[in-house]
N, C-alpha and C positions, 0 to 999 in steps of 0.2 A: 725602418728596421732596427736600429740602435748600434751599436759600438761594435759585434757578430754580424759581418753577412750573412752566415749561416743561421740563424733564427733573432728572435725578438726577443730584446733581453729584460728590459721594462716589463715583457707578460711575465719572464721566469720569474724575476722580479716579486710579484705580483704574487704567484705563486706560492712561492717560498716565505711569505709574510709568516704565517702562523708557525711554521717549521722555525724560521728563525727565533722567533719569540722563545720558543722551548728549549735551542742549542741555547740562548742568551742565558736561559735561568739555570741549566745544567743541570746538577740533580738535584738542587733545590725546587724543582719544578712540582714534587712531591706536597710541598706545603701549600700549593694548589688546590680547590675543591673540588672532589672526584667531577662534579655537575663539569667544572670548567676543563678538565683533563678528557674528560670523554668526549666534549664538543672537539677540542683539538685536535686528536685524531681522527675523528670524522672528517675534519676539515683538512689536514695533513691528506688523508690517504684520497679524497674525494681530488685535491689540487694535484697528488701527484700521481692519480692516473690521468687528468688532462694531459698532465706533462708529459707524461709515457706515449697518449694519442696524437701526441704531435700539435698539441696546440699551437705551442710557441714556434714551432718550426724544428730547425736539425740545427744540433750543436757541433762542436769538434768533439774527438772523443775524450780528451784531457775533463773540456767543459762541462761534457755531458756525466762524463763521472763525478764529476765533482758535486754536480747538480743532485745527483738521484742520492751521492750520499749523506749529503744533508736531509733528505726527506728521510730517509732511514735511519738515520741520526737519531733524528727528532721522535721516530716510531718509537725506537730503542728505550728511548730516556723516559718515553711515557707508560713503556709496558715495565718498565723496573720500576717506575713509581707507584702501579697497582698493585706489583711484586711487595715493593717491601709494605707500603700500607696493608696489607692483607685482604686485596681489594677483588672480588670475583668478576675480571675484565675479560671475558670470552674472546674476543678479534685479538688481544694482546700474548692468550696464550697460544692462542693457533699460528700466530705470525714468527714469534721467536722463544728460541730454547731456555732451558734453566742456565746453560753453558755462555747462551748470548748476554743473558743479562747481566751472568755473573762479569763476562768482559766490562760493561759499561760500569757498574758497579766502580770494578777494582782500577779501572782507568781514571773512572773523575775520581777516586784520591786524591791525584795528582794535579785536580784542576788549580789547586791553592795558585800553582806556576802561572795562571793567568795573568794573578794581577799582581805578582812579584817579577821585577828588573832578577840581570844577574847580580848587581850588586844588592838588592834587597836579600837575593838566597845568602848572597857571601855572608852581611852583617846576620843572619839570621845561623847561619854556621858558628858563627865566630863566638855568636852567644849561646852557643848548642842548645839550640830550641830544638824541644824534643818531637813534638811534631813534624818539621823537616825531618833533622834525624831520623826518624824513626821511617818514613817513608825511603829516604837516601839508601836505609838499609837495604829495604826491601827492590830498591831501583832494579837491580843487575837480575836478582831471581823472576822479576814480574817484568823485565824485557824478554828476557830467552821465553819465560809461557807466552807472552802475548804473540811474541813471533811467529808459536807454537801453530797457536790460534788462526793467527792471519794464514797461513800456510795450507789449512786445511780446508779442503772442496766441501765440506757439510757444512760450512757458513757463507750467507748470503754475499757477492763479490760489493753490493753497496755498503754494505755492513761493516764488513771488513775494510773498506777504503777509507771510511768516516773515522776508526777507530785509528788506523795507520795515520791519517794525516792532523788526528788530534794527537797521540804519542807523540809525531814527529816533532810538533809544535811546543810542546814541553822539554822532548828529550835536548833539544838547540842550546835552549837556556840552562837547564841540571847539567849538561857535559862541558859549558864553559866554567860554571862555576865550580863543579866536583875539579876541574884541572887547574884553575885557581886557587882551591882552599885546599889542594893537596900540594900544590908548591910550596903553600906558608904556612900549614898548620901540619908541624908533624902528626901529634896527636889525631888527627881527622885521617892521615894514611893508613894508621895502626886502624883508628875503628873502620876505615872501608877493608882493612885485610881481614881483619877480626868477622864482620861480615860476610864477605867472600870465605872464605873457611867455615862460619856456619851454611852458608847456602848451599857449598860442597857434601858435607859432612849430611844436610840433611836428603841432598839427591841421592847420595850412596846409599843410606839408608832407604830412601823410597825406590831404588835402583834394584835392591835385594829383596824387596818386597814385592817388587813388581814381577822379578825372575821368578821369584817364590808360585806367586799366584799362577804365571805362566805354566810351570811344572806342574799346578796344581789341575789348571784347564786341560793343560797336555794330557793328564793322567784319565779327568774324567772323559776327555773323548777317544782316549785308546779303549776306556771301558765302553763304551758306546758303540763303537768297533766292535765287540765283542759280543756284546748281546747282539745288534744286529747279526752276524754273524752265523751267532745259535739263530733266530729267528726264521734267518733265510735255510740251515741246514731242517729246522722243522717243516720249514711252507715246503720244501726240497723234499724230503719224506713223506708230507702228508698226500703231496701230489702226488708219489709214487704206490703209495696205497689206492688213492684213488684208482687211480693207473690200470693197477692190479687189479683191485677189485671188481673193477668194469670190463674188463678184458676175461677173467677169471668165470666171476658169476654170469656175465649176460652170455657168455658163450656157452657156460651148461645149462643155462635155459634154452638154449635156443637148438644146441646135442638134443635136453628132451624132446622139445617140438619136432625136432627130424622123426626122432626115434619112436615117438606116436605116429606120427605121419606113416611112417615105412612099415610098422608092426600094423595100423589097420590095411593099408595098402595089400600087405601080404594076406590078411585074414579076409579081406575084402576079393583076394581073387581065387582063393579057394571057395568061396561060397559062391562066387560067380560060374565056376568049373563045377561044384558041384551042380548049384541049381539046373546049370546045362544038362547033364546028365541024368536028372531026373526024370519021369513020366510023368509023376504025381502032379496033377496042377493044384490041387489042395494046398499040397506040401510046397509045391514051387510056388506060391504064395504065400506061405507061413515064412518063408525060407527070403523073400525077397522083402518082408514085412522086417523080419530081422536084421537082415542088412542096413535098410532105412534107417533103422533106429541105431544101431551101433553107428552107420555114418555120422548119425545128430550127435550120438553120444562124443566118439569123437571129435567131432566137432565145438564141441562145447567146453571140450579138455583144451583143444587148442583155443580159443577163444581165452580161457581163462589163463592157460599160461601167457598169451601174449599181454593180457592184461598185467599180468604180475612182471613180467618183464616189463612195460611200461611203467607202472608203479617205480622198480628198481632202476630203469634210468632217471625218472622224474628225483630220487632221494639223490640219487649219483649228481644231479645237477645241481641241486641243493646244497649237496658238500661244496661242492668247485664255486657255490657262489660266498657261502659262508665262509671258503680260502679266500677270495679274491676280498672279502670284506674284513679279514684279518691281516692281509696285506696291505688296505687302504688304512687300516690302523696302526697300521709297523709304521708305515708312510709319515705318518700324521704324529707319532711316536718322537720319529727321529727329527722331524722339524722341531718339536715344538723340545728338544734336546740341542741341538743348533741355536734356538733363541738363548734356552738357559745359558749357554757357553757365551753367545754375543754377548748379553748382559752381565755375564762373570769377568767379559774382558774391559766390559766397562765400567764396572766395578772396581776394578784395580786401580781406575784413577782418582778413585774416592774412601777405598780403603787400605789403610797403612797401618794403621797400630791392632787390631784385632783383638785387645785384649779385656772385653767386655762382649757379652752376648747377652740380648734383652729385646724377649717376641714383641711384637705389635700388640699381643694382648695384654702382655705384663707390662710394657710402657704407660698403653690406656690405664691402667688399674691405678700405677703409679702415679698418672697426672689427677685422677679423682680424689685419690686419698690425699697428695699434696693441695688440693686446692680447700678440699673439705677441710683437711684440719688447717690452716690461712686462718681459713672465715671462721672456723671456734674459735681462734684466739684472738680477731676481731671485734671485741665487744665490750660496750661499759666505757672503762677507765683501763689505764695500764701505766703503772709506774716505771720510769724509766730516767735513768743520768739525775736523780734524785729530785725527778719533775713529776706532776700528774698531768695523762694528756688523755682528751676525751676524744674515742673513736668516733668524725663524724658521717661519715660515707665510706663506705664497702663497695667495692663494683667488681665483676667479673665477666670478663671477653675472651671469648677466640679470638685466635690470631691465623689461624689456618683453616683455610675451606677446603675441606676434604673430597666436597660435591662435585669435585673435580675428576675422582674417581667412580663415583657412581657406576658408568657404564664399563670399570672394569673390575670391579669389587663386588661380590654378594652382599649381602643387607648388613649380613653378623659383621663380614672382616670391616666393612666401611666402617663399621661401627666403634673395630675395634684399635684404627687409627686414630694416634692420639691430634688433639686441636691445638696446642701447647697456649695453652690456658693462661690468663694473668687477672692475678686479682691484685686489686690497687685500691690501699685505702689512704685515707686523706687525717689526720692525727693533729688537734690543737689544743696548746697548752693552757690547763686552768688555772688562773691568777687571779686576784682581783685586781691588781696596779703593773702599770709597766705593759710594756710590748710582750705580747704574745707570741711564743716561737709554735712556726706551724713545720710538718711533718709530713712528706709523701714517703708513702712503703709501697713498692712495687714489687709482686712473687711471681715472678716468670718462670712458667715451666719451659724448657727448652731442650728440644727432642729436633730430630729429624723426619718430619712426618713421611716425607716423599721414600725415604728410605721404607720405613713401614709396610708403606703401601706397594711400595713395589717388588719388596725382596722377602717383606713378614719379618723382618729382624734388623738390627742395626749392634754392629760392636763395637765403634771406636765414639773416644771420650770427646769432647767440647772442644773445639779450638780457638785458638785465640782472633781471629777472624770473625766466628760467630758472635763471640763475647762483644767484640767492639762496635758495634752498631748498636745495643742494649745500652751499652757505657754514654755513645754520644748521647743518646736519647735523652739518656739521664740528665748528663750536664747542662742538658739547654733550658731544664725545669727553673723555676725563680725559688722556692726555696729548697733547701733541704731535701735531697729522696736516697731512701735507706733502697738502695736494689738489691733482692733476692733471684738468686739466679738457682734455680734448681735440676739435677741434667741426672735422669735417668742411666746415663752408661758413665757420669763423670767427666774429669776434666784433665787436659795436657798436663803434666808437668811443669810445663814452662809457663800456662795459665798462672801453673799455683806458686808457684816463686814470683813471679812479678807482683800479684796482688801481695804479698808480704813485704815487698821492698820497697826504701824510703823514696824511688822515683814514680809508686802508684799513690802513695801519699800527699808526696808535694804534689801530683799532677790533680787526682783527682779529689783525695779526702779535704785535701783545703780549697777543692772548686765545688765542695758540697755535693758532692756524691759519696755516698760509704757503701761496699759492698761485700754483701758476703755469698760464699758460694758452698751449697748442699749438694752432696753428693749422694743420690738417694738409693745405690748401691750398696755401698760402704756406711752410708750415714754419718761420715765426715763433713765439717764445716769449715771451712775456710774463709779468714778475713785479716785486715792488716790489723797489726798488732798495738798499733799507734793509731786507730782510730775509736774514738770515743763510744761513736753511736753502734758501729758494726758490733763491738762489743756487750751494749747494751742491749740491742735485738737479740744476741747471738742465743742467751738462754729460752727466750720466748719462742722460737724460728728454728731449734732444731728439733733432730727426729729423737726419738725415743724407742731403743730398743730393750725388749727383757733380756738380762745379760746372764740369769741363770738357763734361758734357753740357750741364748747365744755359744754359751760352754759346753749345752750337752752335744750340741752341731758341730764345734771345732774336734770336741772329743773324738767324735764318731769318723770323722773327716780324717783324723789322726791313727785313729787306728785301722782306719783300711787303706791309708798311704804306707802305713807302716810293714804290710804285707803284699801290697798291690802296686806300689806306688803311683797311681793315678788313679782318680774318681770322677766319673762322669756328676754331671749336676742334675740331669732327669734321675738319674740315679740314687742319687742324696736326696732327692725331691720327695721319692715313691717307696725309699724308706725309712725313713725321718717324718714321723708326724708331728713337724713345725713348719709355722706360716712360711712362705717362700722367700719372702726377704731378710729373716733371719738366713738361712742357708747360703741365703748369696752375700750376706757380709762377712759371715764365717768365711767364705772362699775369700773375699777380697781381702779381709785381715789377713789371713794368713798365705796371701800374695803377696803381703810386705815380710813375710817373717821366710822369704828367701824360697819358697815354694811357687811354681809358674799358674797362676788363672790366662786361662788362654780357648778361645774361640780356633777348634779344627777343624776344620772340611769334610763333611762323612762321617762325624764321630759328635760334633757337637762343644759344646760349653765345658771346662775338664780344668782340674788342678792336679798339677802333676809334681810329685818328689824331687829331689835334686838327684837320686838316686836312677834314677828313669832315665836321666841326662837330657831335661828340659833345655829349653833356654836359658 
């Protein structure tokens, strides 16, 4: 049996071979080939429902949790790696969330604690290696979410075990050393205070925003309330009309029906009395001939009005079903008004800043035109840093499978989710003598497709989170790659300050990465100001707007703040005949020039005066 009386450990063992393989390589397991990632899972989920059938026998329950979370582990690690390759793994997205991966994701950050002692973090402190650092920052804010995390019943209980007992395992090591190097390094207490006070400062912030949205849900389902409300006072009336009507008309149909019945009755027994009284059999024949036929006749009256009564219930029933099928649409009304509210409250965990609005279809348009003009200026020769370098390879790839939506998207909207496009050319320098300096240019459009698809819009700018996955990427290249990052709604604040300062510099621009970031909004660019090549690219690689339109858009934008003080942006849109993107930079300039661009609830995209009393 092995070392467990309660089952065979040698089979778990056994079991767990492939699963381990994949916690070993963590999320490097990505650099994998899909062929060998997809056997893996196979082979994972194939061993761990033996295991679940009782193969190996009964564990403790300590053991057996231990066991199932490593196979879940191992799923985990493999469905984020189809994730971020942009890999269409159908069993990977049915098994876990976007919410799960992002756990594993933001966890192995941390895996570097593996193969560092506490005394490796301490020397690694001491020498403020920015990488630690930068992670130590983020320690305190990415415990209290993951706890968040662990805590909540919509995540799998193996799932969650696997990711608690890998934290646990890192947290051991970071809490002896963060209490060591805050003994002897003053400096390192200032920057965990310094830290802790931005983490604050940014929960307050997302605190008010979250209230915000709350009031905002509150509000649209008091109005929902409300309609329903009118809805049920109309089904309430219409039933009473029915009511009425049925009760009203079929009853004077039915008064007539008597009232033929009784008036031939009475005619019917005078001719009877008469006839009696006659001698004449002639005539008491004419006379009984007559009868006969007015009986048909009335008869035929009643026949017909019953028919018409029947007619008038069959419409009467008609109504009451046409009600009952207007009520199964209130029904189906207020559900699918309860979804939208769900999704508005989960929403709130994804949107904070609000201050860009850009549909699914204007995004698409944006990512075509970005990628179209890339590849014109792709071509030949291009002078640059006072070299000639010849364009040798142009390539351009999706990065998002949209096919995902298919079955909840019509043709057009699939269509009109963007893929977030990259084209990546390859640049070598023409000489005759000497070493060749070679050249990668990466243009990355980057949007939020799932937002798109799920809500038709998206308004907050780029975060520094998304950025960094595009950055590593970059640095792992062998020479030189100039990254273009281009973000349809823009980018944080605190993006664009770090890329101008001397610690994205030293980090990145002398590890051969230069980047610049387009903001294809606004049509600002952004790049460090002490790098060569970002400089170099920067005139090739921006946008180009006509600036005598751009003036007549500000103008016009000006003088109906000036009376109004706010302007919708469909509204700017449908009187303004200039292209869209002009209108929307006119709004975003002059969102720096002390005027609020701001995404409202029920109103829409809007620039509003100081006078209005904006934000």
């Amino acid at each position: 049996m092995g070392l467990f009386e309660e089952g065979d450990a040698n089979c778990v063992k056994t079991l767990l071979r492939p699963a381990e393989r994949v916690l070993r390589l963590g999320t490097d397991v990505w650099r994998e080939s899909y062929g060998t990632r997809a056997d893996l899972w196979g082979r994972i989920v194939e061993a761990y429902n033996r295991y679940q059938e009782g193969e190996c026998g009964d564990f403790l329950r300590d053991l057996d949790r231990r066991f199932r979370a490593k196979f879940e582990g191992a799923l985990a690690l493999l469905a984020w790696s189809f994730e971020r390759n942009g890999e269409d793994f159908e069993p990977a997205k049915k098994r876990f969330t976007p919410e799960e991966l992002t756990a594993i994701e933001r966890l192995f950050r941390y895996n570097v604690f593996e193969i560092y002692s506490k005394d490796d973090i301490m020397k690694l402190i001491m020498h403020r290696d920015n990488e630690v650092l930068s992670l130590l920052r983020e320690y305190y804010s990415f415990d209290r979410w993951l706890q968040e995390f662990l805590q909540s019943p919509r995540h799998g209980l193996a799932l969650r075990d696997f990711l608690k007992s890998t934290w646990d395992s890192y947290k051991e090591k970071i809490n002896l050393a963060i209490a060591e190097a805050t003994a002897r390094f003053d400096w390192f207490r200032d920057f965990l205070e310094e830290a802790k006070k931005e983490t604050e400062a940014v929960e307050r912030i997302y605190r008010k925003k979250l209230d915000e949205k709350e009031k905002e849900v509150e509000k649209l389902r008091k109005a929902m309330e409300l309609i329903r409300e009118r809805w049920y006072e109309e089904i309430e009336k219409a039933k009473a009309e029915i009511e009425s009507a049925k009760r009203e008309e079929i009853e004077a149909l039915r008064r007539k029906n008597e009232e033929l019945r009784r008036r031939f009755e009475e005619e019917k027994a005078k001719l009877i009395e008469e006839i009696a009284r006659m001698k004449d059999e002639e005539m008491k024949a004419r006379l009984e001939e007559e009868l006969r036929k007015a009986e048909e006749r009335m008869k035929a009256e009643v026949r017909a009005l019953e028919e018409k009564l029947r007619r008038r219930e069959l419409e009467l029933r008609q109504r009451e079903m046409e009600l009952r099928r207007r009520e199964l649409e209130l029904s189906r009304a207020e559900e699918e008004v309860r979804k939208r509210i769900e999704e508005a409250m989960k929403m709130v965990e994804k949107a904070e800043k609000g201050s860009r609005f850009i549909r699914s279809d204007e995004a698409r348009i944006m990512e075509m035109n970005f990628a179209g003009r890339i590849r014109s200026k792709l071509s030949g020769e291009l002078k640059l840093l006072g070299k000639t370098f010849k364009v040798e390879s142009v390539e351009e790839r999706e990065t998002f499978d949209r096919s995902r939506y298919a079955g909840k998207l019509d043709e057009v909207a699939l269509k009109n989710v963007p893929t977030n496009v990259v084209v990546e050319a390859t640049l070598k320098e023409k000489k005759l003598l000497g070493r060749k300096e070679s050249l990668t240019l990466r243009a990355v459009y980057l949007s939020r497709p799932e937002r798109y698809a799920e809500y038709g819009f998206d308004t907050d700018p780029v975060e520094l989170a998304e950025l960094n996955a595009l950055l590593d990427d970059a640095r792992k290249a062998k020479e030189r790659t100039v990254l273009l990052v281009a973000s349809p709604t823009g980018f944080e604040k605190r993006i664009l300050s770090y890329v101008a300062s001397d610690d994205f510099h030293r980090n990145f621009v002398a590890d051969r990465v230069s980047l610049l970031l387009l903001d294809l909004g606004s049509g600002e660019m952004i790049h460090n100001p002490n790098d060569p090549y970002a400089k170099a690219f920067a005139p090739l690689l921006r946008l180009e707007f006509d600036e005598e339109l751009l003036e007549k858009a500000r103008r016009f934008l000006l003088n109906r703040l000036a009376y109004k003080h706010y302007v919708r942006f469909d509204e700017a849109i449908s009187e303004l005949d200039l292209p869209v993107e002009i209108v929307r930079k006119a709004f975003l300039s002059l969102g720096k020039e002390g005027y609020v661009a701001k995404y409202v609830e029920g109103v829409g995209y809007v620039l509003v005066s100081k006078e209005f009393g904006g934000e």
